[in-house]
C-alpha positions in Angstrom: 176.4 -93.9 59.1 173.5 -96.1 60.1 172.3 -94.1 62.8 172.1 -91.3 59.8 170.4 -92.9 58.0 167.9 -93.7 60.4 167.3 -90.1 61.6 166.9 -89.3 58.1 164.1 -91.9 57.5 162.4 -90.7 60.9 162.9 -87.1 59.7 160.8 -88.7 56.5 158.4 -90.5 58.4 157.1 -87.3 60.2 157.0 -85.4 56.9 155.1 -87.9 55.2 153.1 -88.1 58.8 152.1 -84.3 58.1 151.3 -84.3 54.5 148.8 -87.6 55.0 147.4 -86.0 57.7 147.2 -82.9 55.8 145.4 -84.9 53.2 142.4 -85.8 55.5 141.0 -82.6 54.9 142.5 -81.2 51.7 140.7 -83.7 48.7 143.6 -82.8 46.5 146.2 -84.8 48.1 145.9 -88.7 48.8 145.9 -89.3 52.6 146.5 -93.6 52.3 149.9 -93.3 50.6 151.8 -90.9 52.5 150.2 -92.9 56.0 151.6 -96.5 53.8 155.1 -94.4 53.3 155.3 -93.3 57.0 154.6 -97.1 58.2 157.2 -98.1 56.3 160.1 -95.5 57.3 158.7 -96.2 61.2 159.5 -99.4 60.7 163.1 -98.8 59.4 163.9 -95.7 61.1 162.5 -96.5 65.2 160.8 -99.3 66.8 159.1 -97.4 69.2 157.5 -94.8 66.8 156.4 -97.6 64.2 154.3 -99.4 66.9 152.9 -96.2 68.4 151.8 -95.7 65.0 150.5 -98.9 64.3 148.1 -98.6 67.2 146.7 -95.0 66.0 143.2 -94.2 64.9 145.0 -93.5 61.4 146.4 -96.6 61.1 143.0 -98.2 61.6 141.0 -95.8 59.4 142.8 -95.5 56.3 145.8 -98.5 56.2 144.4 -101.2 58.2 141.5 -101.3 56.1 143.2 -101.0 52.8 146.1 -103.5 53.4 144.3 -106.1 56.0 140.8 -106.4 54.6 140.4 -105.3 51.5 138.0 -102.7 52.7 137.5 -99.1 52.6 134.9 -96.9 53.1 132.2 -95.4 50.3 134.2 -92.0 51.2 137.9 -93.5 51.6 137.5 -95.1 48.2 136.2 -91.6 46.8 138.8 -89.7 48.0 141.3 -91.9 47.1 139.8 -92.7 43.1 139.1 -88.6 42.6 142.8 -88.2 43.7 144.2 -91.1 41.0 141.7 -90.0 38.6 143.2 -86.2 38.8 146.9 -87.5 38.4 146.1 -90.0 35.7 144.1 -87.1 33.6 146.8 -84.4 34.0 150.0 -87.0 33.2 147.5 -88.0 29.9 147.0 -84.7 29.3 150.1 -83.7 29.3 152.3 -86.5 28.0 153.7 -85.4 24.5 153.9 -89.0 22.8 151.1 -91.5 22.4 153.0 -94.9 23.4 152.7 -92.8 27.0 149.1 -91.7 27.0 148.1 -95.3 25.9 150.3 -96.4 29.6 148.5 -94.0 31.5 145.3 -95.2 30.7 146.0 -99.1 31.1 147.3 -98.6 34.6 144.1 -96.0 35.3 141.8 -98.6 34.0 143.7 -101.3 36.3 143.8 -99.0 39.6 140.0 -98.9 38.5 139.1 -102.5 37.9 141.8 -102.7 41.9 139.4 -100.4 43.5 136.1 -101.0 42.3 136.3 -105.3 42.0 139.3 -106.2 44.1 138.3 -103.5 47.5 135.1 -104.4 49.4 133.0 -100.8 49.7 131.8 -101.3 53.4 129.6 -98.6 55.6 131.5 -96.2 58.6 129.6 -98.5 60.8 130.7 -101.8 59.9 134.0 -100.4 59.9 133.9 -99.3 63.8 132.4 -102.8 64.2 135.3 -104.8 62.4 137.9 -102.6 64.3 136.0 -103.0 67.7 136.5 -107.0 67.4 140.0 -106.6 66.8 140.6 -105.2 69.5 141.3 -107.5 72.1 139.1 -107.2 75.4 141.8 -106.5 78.8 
């Protein structure tokens, strides 16, 4: 049964793998979540895949920064707010009762305050910089 259930969160993990790549170059879908979703079913389903993941130019570019700094990229954070922005304005939009529109806009105006106060905004080159001294010199 375990060995089910790990083929089925590796199964996951690649899905998940597809649709945050997918989201690199389709602005309607956010790219960091799936890539946070897929790190985390690596990490339960296979050892192997999670640290080949770990170590990929994906990881770096749109988790690393995220979780481990507190930095994203002028573009990263755009994507990434246009996406939450589109999401919270059609679930307002479309929520029938007002107790649920008043929700919706308290967490939007949180996920704001997190992205715009709480996430440094840092240039593409600073970011190569800060990735180039963490990787360690052979």
């Amino acid at each position: 049964m375990k060995k089910i259930i790990r083929a089925i969160y590796l199964v996951l993990a690649f899905l998940f793998l597809g649709i945050g790549i997918a989201g690199i170059v389709l602005p309607i879908l956010p790219t960091t979540p799936f890539l946070l979703l897929t790190a985390a079913l690596f990490a339960k389903s296979s050892e192997r895949f999670h640290k080949w993941f770990v170590s990929t130019k994906l990881y770096d570019k749109y988790i690393d920064q995220a979780l481990n700094r507190k930095a994203m990229t002028k573009e990263t954070k755009r994507k990434a707010m246009a996406t939450l922005g589109i999401i919270f304005l059609a679930g307002f939009l479309f929520s029938p009762v007002w107790y649920a529109k008043a929700i919706i806009v308290v967490i939007a105006a949180g996920h704001l305050y997190y992205f715009l106060a709480k996430i440094k905004t840092v240039e593409e080159s600073e970011e190569e910089s800060q990735n180039e001294r963490l990787i360690p010199e052979e």
